[in-house]
N, C-alpha and C positions, 0 to 999 in steps of 0.2 A: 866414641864414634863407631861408624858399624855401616855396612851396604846394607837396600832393601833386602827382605827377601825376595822371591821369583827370579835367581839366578841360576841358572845350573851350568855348569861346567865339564864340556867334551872335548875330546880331540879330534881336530878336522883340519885333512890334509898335512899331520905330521907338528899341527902347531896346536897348543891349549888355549882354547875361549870360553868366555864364560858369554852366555845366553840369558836375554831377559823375556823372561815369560810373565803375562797376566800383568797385573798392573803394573811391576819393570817395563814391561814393553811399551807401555804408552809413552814414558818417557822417554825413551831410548832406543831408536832406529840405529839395529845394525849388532855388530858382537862388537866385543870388548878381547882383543890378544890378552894373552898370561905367558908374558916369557921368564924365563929364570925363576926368579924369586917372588913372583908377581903369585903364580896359582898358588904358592904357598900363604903370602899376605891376604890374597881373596880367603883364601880360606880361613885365616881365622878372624877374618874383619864382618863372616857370618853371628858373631857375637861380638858384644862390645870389647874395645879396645882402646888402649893410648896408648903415643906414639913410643914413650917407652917400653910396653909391655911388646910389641912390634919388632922394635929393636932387639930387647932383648930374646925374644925368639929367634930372630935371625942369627945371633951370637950363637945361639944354643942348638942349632941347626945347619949352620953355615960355615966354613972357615971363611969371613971375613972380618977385619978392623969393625973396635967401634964408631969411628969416625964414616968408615965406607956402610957400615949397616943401617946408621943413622940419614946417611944421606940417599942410601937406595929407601928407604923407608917414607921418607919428605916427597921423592918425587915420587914413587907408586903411589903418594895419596894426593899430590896437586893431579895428578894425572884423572883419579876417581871425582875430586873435585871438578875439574875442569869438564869431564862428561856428564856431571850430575847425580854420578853413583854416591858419594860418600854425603849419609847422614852424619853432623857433628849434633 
């Protein structure tokens, strides 16, 4: 799984969003927030991915539990599901 590309991601007003440009945008009215652990997931869901390889970045990047990385990991992508962003 993986997001299109035409995303690019700034900061505006102290918070991280990710922008969808060219044909992202037809899809998708509006930004997408990246809080915590999210602008790091967007970024590497720029290349494919599964939800293990996901996880274990977060391990390897985060102190958190595998149980807590797995589960932050499930909703950052029902979340891109539910806006349309995540190609499986």
């Amino acid at each position: 799984m993986h997001i299109p590309s035409g995303f690019i991601i700034r900061q505006v007003a102290n918070e991280t969003v990710a922008i969808p440009t060219g044909e992202a945008a037809k899809g998708l009215s509006g930004l997408v927030a990246l809080g915590g652990s999210g602008e790091f997931l967007f970024e590497l869901l720029k290349e494919e991915q599964t939800v293990e390889s996901l996880v274990h970045a977060l391990l390897q990047n985060y102190n958190v539990s595998p149980a807590t990385a797995e589960a932050d990991v499930k909703e950052f992508l029902q979340i891109l599901r539910e806006n349309g962003i995540l190609i499986e």
